[in-house]
N, C-alpha and C positions, 0 to 999 in steps of 0.2 A: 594516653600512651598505648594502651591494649587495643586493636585493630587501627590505630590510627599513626603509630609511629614505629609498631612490630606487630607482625601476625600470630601473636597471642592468641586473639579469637578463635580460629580454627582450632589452635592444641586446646583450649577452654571445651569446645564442645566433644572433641577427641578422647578427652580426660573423660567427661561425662559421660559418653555413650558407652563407654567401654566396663560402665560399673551398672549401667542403667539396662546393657543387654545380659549384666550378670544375672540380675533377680527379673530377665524377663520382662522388661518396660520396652516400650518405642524409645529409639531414639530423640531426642532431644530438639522439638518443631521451634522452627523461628519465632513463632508468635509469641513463646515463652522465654525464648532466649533474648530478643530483642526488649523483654522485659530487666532481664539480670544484666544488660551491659553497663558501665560506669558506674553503676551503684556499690556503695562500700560492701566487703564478704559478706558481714551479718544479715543486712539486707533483700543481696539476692539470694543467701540460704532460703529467707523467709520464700521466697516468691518460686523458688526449685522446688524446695523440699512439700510445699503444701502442693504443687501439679505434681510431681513424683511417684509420692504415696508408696516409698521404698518401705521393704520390710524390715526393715534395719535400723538400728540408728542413728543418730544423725554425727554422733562420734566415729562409727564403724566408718560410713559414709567418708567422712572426711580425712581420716586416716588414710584409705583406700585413694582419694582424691587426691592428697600430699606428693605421696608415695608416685604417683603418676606424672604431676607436674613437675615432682624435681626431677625424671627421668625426660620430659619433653619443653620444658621451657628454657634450658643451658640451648636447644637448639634453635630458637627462635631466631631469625632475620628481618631488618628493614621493609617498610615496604615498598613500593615503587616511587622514587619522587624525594623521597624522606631525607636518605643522606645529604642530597643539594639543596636540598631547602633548610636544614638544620645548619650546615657549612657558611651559606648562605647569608643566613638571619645572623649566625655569631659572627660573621664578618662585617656585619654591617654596624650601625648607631643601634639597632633593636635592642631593648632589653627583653630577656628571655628567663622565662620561668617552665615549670614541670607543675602540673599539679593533677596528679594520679589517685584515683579508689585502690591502687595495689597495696598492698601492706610490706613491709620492710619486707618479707622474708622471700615473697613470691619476686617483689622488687631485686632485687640483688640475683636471685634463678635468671630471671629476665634481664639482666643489664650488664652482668659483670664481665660476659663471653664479647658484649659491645662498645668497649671504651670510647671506642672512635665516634660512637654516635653520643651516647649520654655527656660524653665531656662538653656538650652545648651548653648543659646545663649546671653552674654551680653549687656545689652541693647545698650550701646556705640557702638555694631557690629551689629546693625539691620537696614539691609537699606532697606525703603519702598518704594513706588511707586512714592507716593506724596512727597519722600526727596526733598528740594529745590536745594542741591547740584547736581540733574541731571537735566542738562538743555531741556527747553522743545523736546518735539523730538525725545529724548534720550535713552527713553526706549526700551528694550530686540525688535527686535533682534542687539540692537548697545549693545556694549560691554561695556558702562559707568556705570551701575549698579552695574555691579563684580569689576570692577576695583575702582570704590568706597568703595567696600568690603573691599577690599584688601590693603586700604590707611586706613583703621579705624585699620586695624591691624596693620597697621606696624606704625601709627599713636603711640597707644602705645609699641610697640615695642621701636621703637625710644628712648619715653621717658625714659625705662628701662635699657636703653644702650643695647640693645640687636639687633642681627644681622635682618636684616629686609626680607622679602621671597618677589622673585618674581614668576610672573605671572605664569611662567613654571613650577612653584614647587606647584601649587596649582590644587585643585579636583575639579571640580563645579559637583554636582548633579541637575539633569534637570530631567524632566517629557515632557515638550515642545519643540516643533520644532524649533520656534524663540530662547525658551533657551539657546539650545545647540550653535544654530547660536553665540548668546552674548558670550559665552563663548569659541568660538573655535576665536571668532576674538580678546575676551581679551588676546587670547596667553596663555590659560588653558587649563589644558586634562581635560576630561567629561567624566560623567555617565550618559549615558540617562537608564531610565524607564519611560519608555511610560504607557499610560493607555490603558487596551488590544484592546480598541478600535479606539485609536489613533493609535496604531500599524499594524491591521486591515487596515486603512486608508493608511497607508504607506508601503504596502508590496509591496516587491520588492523594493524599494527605501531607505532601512535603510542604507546602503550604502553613501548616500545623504545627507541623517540629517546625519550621524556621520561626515559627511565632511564640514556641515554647510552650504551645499549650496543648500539644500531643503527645502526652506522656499517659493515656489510660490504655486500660486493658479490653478487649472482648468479653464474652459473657462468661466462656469456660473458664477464663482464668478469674477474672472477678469470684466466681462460684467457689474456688479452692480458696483465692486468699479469703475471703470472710471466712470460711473454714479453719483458716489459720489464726484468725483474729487480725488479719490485715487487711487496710484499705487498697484502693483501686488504684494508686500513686504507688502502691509498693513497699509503704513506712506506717508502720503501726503508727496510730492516732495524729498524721498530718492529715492536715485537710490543705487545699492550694487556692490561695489565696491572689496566685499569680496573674494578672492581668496583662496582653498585650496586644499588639495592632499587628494583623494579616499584612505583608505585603510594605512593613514600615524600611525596610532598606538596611535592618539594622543585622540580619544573619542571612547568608547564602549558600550554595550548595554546589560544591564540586566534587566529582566523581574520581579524580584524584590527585594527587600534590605533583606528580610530575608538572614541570612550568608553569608553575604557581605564578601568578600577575600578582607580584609584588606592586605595582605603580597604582594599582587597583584600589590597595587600601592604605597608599601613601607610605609605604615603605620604601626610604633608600638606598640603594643599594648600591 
C-alpha cells in the first residue's frame, strides 16, 4: 500500500528527518530506508533506530513520530496509474485483496480521506500489520501476510461454493524489497514498482529483488544491526532459508501502474 498505492513513503521519510535534524543526525539515506520499507513498525524500528543512534528514547522518538504522521498522512494521494487500475481490477472477475505492514491506526490516517480508492477493497480482504492472525515475527519479508490474503478469499469463496485459487494463480503488487521477497516465497508472481529512488538504490541488482533474494544489507548497516542484536534480513534470529531462480518469469518490474497490460498476466477485463 505505502508507495505503491499512496505516497506515503515520502511523508514516512518527511516524518523522520524532521525529528533526526532535531538532535542533529543526516537525514535519512536510502540505503537505510530502503531497508524499513514493507517491514511490520517493530521491525523497521529495529533497523532505524540501531543506524540512528538518537539520544532519546525510543518512546520519546515515537511519540514525536505519531504526532507528525497524524498531521501528514490525512493528506496523502494516489499515485499515478492507481485509481484506473484499482477501478479497473474491481470491475472486472479479479478477486482483490489488501495486504499491508500498516497497523490499524496509521491505516485509517492513510485511507479514511480516500474512500473512493480503498472501497476496492472489502474490508473482510484487509490484512494489516497488527492482524493478530500473523504471528509475531511474521511479517514481510515471510510470506504469511499474502498467504493470509489469500485464505480471506478463498475463505469466502468456499462459503459460495465456489472453486478456491491458489498461490500460483495470484499477482502480488510490491513497491519493497522485503515485499517482493513475501511474495516470491508465498508461490505468487509479482509486480514490483519500486520508488525511483529505491530503484536508484538497487541498480544493477533488479535482477535479485525479482528473484527474492536481494533483501541484504551493506556493511555500515550490517555493523549497527549486529549492534542491535539483529541479523542482516532485518528480523531478530531469521536466518532465509529462501531459494529461487534468476530470471524464472515468475516477478517483473515496472516503473509504474499507469496502463498496466492487464492481458500480460491474463487478466480480463
Amino acid at each position: 500500500m505505502d508507495g505503491l498505492l499512496i505516497d506515503t513513503e515520502d511523508i514516512y521519510t518527511k516524518c523522520n528527518n524532521v525529528i533526526l535534524h532535531e538532535y542533529g543526525k543526516p537525514s535519512l539515506p536510502w540505503k537505510i530506508k530502503a531497508q524499513l520499507q514493507g517491514r511490520p513498525g517493530p521491525d523497521a524500528a529495529e533497523i532505524f533506530h540501531a543506524w540512528a543512534q538518537l539520544p532519546v528514547a525510543r518512546s520519546t522518538f515515537t511519540a514525536k513520530q505519531a504526532k507528525l504522521q497524524a498531521q501528514f498522512f490525512p493528506t496523502t494521494q494516489p499515485l499515478p496509474g492507481v485509481p484506473l487500475l484499482l477501478k479497473t481490477l474491481k470491475n472486472s472477475s479479479t478477486q482483490l485483496a489488501l495486504a499491508t505492514s500498516s497497523h490499524a491506526v496509521n491505516y485509517r490516517l492513510k485511507s479514511t480521506h480516500l474512500p473512493h480508492l480503498f472501497s476496492a477493497f472489502a474490508p473482510s480482504r484487509r490484512v494489516l500489520g497488527d492482524d493478530p492472525r500473523i504471528p509475531n515475527g511474521r511479517g514481510k519479508p515471510a510470506p504469511d501476510i499474502y498467504l493470509l490474503a489469500l485464505e480471506c478469499i478463498n475463505k469466502e469463496l468456499r462459503a459460495k461454493g465456489e472453486p478456491i485459487i491458489y498461490p500460483e494463480e495470484c499477482l502480488v503488487f510490491e513497491d519493497s524489497v522485503p515485499g517482493v521477497e513475501a511474495g516470491r516465497r508465498a508461490g505468487m508472481r509479482v509486480v514490483w514498482c519500486p520508488h525511483p529512488m529505491l530503484l536508484k538504490e538497487y541498480l544493477g541488482r533488479e535482477r535479485e529483488v525479482l528473484a527474492g533474494v536481494a533483501n541484504g544489507t551493506d556493511q555500515e548497516v550490517d555493523d549497527a544491526l549486529h549492534e542491535a542484536g539483529v541479523n542482516g534480513t532485518g528480523t531478530k534470529g531469521r536466518t532465509n532459508r529462501y531459494h529461487s531462480r534468476m530470471d524464472d518469469g515468475w516477478a517483473e518490474m515496472v516503473t509504474t501502474l499507469e496502463g498496466f497490460d492487464y492481458g500480460r498476466y491474463g487478466i480480463q477485463i
